[in-house]
C-alpha positions in Angstrom: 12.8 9.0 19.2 9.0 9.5 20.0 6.9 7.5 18.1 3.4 8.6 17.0 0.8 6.7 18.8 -0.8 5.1 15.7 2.5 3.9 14.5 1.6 -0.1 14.9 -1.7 0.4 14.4 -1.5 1.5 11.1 1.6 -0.6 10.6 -1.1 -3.7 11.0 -3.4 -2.4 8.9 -1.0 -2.5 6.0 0.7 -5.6 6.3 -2.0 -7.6 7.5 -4.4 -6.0 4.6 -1.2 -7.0 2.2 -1.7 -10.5 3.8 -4.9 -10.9 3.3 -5.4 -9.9 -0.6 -2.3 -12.2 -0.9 -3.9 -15.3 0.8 -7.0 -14.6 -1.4 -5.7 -15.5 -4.6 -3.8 -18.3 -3.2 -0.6 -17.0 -1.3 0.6 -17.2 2.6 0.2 -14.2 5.6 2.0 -16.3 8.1 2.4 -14.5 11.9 5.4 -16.4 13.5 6.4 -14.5 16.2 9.0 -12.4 15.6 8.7 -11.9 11.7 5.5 -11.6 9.7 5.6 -13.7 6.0 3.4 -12.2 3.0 3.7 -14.2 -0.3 1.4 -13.7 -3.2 2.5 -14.2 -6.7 6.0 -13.2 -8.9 3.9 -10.9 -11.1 4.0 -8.9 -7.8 7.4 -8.8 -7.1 8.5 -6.9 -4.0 4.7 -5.5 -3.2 3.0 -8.5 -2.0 6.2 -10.9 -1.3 8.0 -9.5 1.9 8.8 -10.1 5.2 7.6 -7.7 7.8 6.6 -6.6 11.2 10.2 -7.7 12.6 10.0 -8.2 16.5 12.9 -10.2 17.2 15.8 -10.4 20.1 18.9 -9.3 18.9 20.5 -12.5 19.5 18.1 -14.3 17.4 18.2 -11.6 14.6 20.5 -13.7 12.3 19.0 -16.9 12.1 15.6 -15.7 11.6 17.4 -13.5 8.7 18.5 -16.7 7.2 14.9 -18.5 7.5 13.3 -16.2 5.5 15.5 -16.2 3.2 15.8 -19.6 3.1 11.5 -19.7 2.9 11.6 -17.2 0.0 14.4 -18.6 -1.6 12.1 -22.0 -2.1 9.5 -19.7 -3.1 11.7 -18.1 -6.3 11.3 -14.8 -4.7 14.0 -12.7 -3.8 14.2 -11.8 -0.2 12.7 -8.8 0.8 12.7 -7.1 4.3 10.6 -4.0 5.3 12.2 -1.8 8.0 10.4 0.5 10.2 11.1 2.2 13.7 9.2 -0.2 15.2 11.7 -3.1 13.7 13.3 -4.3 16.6 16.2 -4.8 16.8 16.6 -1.2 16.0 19.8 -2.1 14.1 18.0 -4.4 11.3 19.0 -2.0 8.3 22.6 -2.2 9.1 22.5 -5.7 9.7 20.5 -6.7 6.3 23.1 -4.5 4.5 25.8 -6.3 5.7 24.5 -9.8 4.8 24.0 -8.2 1.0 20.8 -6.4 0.7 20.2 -3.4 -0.6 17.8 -0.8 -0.1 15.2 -0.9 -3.0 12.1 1.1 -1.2 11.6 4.1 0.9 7.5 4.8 1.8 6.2 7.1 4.1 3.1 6.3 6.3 0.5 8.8 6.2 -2.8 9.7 8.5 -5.3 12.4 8.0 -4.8 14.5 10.9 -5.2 18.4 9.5 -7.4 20.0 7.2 -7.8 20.1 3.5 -6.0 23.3 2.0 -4.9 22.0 -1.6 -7.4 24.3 -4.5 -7.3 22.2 -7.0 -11.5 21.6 -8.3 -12.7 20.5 -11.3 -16.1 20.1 -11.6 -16.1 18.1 -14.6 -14.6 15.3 -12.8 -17.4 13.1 -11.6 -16.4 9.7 -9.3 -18.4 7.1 -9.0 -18.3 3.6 -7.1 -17.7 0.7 -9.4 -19.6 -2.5 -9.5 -18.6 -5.8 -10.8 -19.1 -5.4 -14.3 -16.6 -2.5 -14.6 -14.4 -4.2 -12.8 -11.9 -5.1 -15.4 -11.9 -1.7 -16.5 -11.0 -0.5 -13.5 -7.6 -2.3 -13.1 -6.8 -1.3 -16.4 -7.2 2.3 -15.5 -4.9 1.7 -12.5 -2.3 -0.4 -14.3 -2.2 2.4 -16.5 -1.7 5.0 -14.3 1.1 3.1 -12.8 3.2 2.8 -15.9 2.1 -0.3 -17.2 2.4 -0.8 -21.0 0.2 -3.9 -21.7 -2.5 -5.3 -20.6 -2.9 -6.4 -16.6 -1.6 -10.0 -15.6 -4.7 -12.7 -15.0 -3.2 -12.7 -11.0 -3.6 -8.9 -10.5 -7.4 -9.4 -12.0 -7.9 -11.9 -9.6 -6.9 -10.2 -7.1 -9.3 -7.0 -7.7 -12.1 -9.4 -8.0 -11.7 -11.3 -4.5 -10.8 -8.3 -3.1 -13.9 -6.6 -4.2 -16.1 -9.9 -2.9 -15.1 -10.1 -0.1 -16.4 -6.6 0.4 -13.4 -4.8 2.6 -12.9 -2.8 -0.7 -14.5 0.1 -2.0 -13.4 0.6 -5.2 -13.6 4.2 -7.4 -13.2 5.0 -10.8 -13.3 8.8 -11.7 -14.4 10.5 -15.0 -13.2 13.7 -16.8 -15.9 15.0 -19.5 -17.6 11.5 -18.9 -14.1 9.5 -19.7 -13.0 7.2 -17.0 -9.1 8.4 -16.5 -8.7 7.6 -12.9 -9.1 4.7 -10.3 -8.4 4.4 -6.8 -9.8 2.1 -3.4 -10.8 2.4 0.1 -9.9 -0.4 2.0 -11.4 -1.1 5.4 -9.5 -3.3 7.5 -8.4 -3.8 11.2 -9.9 -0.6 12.5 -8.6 1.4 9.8 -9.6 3.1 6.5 -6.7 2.5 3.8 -6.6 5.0 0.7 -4.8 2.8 -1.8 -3.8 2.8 -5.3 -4.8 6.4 -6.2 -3.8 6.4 -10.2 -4.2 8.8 -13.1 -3.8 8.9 -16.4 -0.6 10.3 -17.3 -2.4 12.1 -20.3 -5.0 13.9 -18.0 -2.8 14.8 -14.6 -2.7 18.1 -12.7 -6.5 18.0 -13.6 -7.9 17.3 -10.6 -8.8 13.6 -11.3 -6.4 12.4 -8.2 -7.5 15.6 -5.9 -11.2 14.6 -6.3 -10.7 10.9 -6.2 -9.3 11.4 -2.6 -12.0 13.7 -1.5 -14.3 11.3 -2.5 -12.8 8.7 -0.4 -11.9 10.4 2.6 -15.3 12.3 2.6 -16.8 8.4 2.7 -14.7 7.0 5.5 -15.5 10.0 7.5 -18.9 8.4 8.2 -16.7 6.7 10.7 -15.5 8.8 12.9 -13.5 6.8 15.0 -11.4 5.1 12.4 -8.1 6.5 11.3 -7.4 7.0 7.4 -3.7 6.3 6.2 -2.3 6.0 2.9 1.6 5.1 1.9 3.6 7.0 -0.5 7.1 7.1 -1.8 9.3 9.2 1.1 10.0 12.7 -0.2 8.1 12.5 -3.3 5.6 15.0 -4.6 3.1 13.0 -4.1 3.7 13.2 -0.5 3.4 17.0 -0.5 0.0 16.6 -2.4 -1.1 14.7 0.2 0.2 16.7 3.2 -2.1 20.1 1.4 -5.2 17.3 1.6 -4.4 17.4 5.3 -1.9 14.0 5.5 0.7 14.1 8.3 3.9 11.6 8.1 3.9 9.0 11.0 6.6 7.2 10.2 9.3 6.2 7.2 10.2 2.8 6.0 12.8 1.0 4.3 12.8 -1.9 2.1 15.7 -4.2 1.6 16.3 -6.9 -1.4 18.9 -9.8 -1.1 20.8 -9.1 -4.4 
């Protein structure tokens, strides 16, 4: 299987970025070795408390299996392995599986390789950066547009606000006929621009909100040329088709695996 040449490169980018918001309110991003740690918060569940970025022998597979679950475990977090084909061994799925895990997540890793051929416009969405003050507002656009029905945890607040000092995030908010319905961020990390979090308004989608919110964001990180802009979505979805007409090609899948 050939593997595209930005595979790990972008694979760092995400976990380590992960990592990093995690450590910033408090969690761990421990390296050690042959398995990468994140651990954040329980209000984040599977997102920011996984173990990743497996490079292990094949003899060694099984205990290192049973000392992150054992590290997690401590933690009140159930166990949670992402598997990608750069997981060595290559065999890691079926092994998880076996030990009782099951398969909770399926994400695609994206880059901007192609042009932009999706129509959508509206020109009464505007998009504008946001700045401290609106910064509350902002999450509760996004934890809107991801299903959430009440307000957004004190953790996840946190979070946007140390994320947004320590200035590796851009963050957007976009608004139809002057109402903000959308929010999104640009993260710059490791080499790499990061399009995360893209989220509309249920009441106001196929709009445009989301089309112009990536434009806007992709149009900024093409001041640098040289740095590659990713994005994850969920593996066969339609949002992955949205993004392969804004010019998104797939560079690898992934797996995630729970200890039930």
């Amino acid at each position: 299987m050939t593997i595209h040449p930005l595979a790990d490169r972008l694979e760092y980018h995400e976990e380590s970025s992960n990592g990093q918001a995690a450590k910033d309110i408090g969690g761990a991003f421990l390296e050690l070795g042959d398995v990468t740690l994140v651990y954040s918060h329980p209000d984040f569940g599977t997102g920011l408390n996984f173990a990743c970025r497996i490079r292990s022998e094949d003899t060694l597979i099984e205990s290192m299996i049973d000392d992150v679950n054992a590290w997690f475990t401590q933690r009140n977090i159930a166990p949670h392995f992402r598997v990608s084909p750069l997981t060595r061994p290559a065999n890691v799925a079926a092994i998880l599986e076996q030990r009782g895990f099951v398969r909770t997540e399926a994400e695609t890793q994206m880059v901007l390789e192609t042009d932009d051929v999706e129509r959508s416009t509206n020109r009464q969405v505007r998009i504008e950066t946001v700045t401290l003050d609106d910064l509350e507002q902002w999450v509760s656009i996004q934890h809107r547009g991801f299903g959430g029905s009440s307000q957004p945890s004190t953790s996840i607040i946190e979070m946007a606000r140390r994320s947004y000092d320590s200035g590796r995030s851009t963050l957007y908010v976009a608004r139809l006929y002057g109402e903000a319905v959308g929010a999104a961020s640009l993260i710059n990390w490791a080499g790499v621009f990061g399009i995360y979090g893209v989220a509309v308004e249920e009441r106001v989608r196929g709009q445009g909100v989301g089309t112009a919110l990536a434009r806007r964001m992709i149009r900024d990180a093409r001041v640098y040329p040289d740095m590659p802009i990713c994005l994850q979505v969920e593996t066969s979805s339609p949002t992955q088709s949205w993004y392969e007409r804004l010019g998104f090609r797939v560079v690898y899948d992934r797996t995630g695996w729970t200890k039930k």
